[in-house]
C-alpha positions as CSV (number, residue, x, y, z in Angstrom):
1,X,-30.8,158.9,21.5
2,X,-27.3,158.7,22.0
3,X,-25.6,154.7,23.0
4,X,-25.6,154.9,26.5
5,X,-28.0,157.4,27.5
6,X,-30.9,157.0,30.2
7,X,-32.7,157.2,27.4
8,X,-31.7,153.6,26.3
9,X,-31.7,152.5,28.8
10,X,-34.5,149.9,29.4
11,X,-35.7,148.0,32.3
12,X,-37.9,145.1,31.4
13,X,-40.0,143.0,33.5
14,X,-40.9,139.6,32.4
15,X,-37.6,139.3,30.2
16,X,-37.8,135.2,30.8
17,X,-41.0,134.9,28.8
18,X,-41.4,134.4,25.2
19,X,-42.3,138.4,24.1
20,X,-39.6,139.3,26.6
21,X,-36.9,137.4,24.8
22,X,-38.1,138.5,21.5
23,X,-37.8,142.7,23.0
24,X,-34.3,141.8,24.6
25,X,-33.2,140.4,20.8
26,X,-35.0,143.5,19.2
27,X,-34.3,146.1,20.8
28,X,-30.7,144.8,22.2
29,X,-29.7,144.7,18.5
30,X,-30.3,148.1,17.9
31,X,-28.0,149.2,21.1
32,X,-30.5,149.6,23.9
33,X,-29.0,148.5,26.9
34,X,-31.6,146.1,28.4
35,X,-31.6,145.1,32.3
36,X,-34.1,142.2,33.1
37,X,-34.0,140.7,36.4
38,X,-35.0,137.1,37.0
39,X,-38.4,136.8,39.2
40,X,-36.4,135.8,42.0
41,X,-34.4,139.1,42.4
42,X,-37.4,140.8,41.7
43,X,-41.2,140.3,41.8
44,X,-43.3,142.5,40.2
45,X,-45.7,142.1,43.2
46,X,-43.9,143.3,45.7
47,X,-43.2,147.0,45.4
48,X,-40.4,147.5,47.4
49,X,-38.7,144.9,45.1
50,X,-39.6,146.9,41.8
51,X,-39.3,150.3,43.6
52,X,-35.2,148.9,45.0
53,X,-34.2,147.8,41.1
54,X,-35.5,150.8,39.3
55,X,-33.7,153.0,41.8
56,X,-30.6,151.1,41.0
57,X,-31.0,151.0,37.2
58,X,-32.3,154.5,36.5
59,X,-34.0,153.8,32.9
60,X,-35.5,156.2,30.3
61,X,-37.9,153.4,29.4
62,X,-38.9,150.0,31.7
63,X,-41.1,147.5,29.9
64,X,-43.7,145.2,31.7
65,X,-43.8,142.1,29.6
66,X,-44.4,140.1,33.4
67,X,-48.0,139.1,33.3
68,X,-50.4,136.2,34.7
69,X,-51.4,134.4,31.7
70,X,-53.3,131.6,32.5
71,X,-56.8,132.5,31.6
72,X,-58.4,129.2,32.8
73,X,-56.5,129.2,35.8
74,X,-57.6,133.1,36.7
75,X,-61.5,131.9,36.7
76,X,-60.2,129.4,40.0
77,X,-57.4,131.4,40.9
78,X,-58.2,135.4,40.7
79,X,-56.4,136.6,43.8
80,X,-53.1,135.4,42.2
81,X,-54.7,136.9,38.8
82,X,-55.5,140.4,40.3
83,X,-52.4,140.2,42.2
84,X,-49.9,140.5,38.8
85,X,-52.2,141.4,36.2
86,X,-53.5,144.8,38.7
87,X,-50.8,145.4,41.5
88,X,-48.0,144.8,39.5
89,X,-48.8,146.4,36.9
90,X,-49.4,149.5,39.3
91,X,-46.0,148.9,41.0
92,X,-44.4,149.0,38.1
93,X,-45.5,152.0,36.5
94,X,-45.6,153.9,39.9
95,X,-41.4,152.8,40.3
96,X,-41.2,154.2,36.4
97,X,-42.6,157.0,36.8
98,X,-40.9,157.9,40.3
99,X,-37.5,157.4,38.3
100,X,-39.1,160.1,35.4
101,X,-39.0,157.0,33.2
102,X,-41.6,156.2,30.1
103,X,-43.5,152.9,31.1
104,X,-44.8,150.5,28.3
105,X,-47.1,147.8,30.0
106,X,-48.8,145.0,28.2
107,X,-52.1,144.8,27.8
108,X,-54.5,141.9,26.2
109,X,-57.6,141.9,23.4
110,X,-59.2,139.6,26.5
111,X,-60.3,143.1,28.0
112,X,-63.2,142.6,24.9
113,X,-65.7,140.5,25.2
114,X,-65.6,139.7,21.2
115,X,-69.6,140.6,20.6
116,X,-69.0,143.7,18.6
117,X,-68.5,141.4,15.6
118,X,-65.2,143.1,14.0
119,X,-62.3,144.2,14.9
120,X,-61.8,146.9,18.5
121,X,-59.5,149.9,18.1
122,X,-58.4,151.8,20.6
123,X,-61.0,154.3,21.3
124,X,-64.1,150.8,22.0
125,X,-64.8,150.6,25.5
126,X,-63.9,147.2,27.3
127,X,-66.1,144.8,28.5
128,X,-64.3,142.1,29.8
129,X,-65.8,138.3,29.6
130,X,-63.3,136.5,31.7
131,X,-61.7,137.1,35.3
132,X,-58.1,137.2,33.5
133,X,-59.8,140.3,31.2
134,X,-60.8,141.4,34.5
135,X,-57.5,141.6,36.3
136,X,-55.7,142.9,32.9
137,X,-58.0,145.8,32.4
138,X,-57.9,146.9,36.1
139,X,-53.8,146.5,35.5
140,X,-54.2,149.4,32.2
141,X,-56.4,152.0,34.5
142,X,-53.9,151.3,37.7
143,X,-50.8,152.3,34.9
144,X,-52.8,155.1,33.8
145,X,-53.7,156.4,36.9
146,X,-50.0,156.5,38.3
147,X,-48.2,157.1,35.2
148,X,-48.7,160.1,32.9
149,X,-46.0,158.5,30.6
150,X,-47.5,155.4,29.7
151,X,-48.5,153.1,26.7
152,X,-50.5,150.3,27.2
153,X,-50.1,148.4,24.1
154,X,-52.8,145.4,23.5
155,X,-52.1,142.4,21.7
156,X,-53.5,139.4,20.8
157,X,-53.1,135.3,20.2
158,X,-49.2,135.7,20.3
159,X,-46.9,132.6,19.7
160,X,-43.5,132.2,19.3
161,X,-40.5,130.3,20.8
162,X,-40.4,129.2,24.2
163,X,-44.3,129.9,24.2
164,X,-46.8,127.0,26.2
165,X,-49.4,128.3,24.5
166,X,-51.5,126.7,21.4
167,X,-50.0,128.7,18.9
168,X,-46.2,128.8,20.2
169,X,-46.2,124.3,20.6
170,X,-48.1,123.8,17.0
171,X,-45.1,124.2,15.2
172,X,-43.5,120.9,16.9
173,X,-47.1,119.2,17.1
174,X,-46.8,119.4,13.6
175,X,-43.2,118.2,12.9
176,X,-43.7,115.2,15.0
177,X,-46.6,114.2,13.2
178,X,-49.3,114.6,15.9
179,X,-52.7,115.1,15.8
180,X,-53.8,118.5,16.0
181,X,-56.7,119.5,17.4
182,X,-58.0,123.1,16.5
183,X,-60.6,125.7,17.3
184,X,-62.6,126.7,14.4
185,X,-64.9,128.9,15.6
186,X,-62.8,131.9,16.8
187,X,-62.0,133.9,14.3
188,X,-58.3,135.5,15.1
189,X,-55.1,136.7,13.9
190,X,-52.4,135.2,15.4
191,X,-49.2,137.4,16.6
192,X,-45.5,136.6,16.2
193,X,-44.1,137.9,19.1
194,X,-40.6,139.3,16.9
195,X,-42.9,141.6,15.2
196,X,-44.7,142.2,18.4
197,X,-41.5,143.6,19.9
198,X,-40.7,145.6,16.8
199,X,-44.0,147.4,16.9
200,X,-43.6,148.3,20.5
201,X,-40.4,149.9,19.8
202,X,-42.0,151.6,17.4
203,X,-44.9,152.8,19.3
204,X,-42.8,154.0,22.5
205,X,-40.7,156.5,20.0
206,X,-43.8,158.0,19.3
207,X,-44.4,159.6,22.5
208,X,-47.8,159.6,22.2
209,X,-49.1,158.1,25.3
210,X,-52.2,156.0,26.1
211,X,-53.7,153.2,24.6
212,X,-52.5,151.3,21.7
213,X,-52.8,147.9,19.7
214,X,-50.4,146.0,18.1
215,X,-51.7,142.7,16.9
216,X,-51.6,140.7,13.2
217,X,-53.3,142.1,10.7
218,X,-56.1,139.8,8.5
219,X,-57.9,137.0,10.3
220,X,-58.6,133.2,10.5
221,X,-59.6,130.3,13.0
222,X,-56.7,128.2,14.8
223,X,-57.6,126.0,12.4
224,X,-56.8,128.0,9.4
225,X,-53.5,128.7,11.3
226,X,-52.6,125.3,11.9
227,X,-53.3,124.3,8.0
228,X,-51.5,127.0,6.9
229,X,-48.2,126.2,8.8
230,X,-48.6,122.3,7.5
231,X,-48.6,123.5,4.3
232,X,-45.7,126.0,4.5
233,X,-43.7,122.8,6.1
234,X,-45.4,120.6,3.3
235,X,-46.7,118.0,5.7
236,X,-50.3,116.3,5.4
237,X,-51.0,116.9,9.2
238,X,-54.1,115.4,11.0
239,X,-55.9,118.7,12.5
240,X,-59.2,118.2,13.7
241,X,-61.2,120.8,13.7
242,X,-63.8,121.5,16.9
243,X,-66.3,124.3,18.1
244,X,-65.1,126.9,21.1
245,X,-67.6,125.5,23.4
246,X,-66.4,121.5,23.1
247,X,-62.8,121.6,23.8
248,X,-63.8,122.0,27.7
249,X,-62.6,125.0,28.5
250,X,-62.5,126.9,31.8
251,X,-62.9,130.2,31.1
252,X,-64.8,131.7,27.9
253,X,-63.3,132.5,24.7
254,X,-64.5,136.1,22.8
255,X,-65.4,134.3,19.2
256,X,-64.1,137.6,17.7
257,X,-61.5,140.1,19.6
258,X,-59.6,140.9,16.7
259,X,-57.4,144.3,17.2
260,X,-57.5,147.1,14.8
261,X,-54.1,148.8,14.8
262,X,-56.1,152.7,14.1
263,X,-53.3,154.8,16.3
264,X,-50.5,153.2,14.1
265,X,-52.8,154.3,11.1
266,X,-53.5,157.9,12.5
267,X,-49.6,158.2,13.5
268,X,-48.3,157.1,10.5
269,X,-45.8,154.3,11.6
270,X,-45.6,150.8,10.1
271,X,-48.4,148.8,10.6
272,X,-48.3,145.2,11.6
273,X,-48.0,142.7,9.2
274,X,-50.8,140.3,8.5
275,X,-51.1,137.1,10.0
276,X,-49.6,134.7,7.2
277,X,-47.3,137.1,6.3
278,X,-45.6,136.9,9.4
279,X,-46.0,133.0,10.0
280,X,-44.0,133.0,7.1
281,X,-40.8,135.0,8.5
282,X,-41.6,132.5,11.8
283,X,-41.3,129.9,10.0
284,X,-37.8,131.0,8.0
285,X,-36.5,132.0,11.4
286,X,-37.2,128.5,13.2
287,X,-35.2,127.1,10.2
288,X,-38.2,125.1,8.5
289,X,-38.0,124.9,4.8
290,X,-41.4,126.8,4.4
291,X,-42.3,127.3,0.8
């Protein structure tokens, strides 16, 4: 793919959010030229909105990062769930493909319910526990149905700068010295969203479309995360450990929807790195003095 062609040209949706930045760093440094508008010149939910910028851009690839992610909100809230995680999704892909563009949409392990007892690949059938699940799986048939070129690529537990989320705020929890407190039931494998971003370059030069996971490798509890960090930053942090079911949660939790990576196995292109591995390139990249 030659600089400047459609073909590097990428349109991405949800550019603001903390996997977003991470694909406009990524994939910006290795000369894509990356449009992302700002919610408020275009929202995913309204399809004229998507369908007018697309027109205008006229990408080989558009990217939809823009997702509702509040999974305890969803069970009170699934209209406004449905809404993004379903109709957007659908506008978006529908605009990409109307453009002849490749769509790669964002998908979640929250489409499992976590009973199978080891990891999902992508060929397990979904069974959602949660109304977010819900709304994201009904998002991944609605890109399917309107766009032949697709990837949906699922992830899992990601973290990273700019993140509200457990993962992405332990990191200054732990530098100010606060207490910490951790599931330790769920067994998971956290996901740095850099290498999240690099694997979903990866996966949309494959042109083999459909249904893909990209998530850490290995697996823990959030407590297991949240020691190893300490220790990598060499402070005696208070974490206090507790069960799923006690930290009062709206919405229920699988206790194990780790990903297995088996198309980037089957296609031969670099899996994702494990869990600690990557906490520890996190870490160097935040400017800690990890050892």
């Amino acid at each position: 793919m030659a600089p400047g062609s459609p073909d590097r040209r990428v349109l991405l949706f949800g550019g603001r959010g903390m996997l977003g930045r991470e694909i406009l760093r990524e994939w910006g440094g290795l000369g894509h030229e990356i449009v992302a508008p700002q919610p408020s010149e275009c929202d995913v939910r309204i399809a004229g909105d998507v369908e007018r910028v697309t027109a205008l851009v006229q990408p080989g690839i558009v990217v939809n990062a823009a997702a509702w992610t509040d999974v305890d909100g969803a069970e009170s809230r699934p209209d406004d769930a449905f809404l993004v995680n379903a109709l957007g999704a659908e506008n978006v892909a529908a605009a990409a493909a109307g453009v002849g563009a490749v769509v790669l949409h964002v998908s979640t392990d929250f489409v499992f319910d976590g009973r199978a007892g080891r990891p999902y690949d992508e060929f397990d059938d979904p069974c959602p526990l949660t109304l977010y699940g819900r709304s994201k799986l009904a998002g991944e048939r609605l890109v399917a149905r309107v766009a032949p070129r697709h990837f949906v690529v699922r992830t899992a537990y990601l973290y990273g700068r700019g993140g509200r989320n457990f993962g992405s705020t332990l990191l200054a929890g732990i530098r100010g010295g606060e207490t910490i407190r951790a599931d330790a039931t769920r067994r998971v494998a956290p996901t740095w969203t850099r290498a999240m971003a690099r694997q979903c370059l990866r996966i949309v030069g494959t042109e083999r479309y459909g249904v893909w996971h990209a998530a850490s490798a290995g697996e823990t509890t959030w407590v297991g995360f949240a020691q190893a960090m300490a220790g990598r930053l060499g402070r005696d942090a208070r974490i206090v450990a507790a069960d799923t079911r006690a930290l009062g949660l709206a919405a229920p939790r699988p206790d194990c929807s780790l990903l297995e990576g088996r198309m980037a196995r089957l296609t031969r292109i670099p899996p994702m790195p494990a869990w600690n591995l990557a906490l520890d390139e996190y870490l160097e990249s935040e400017g800690s003095e990890a050892g």
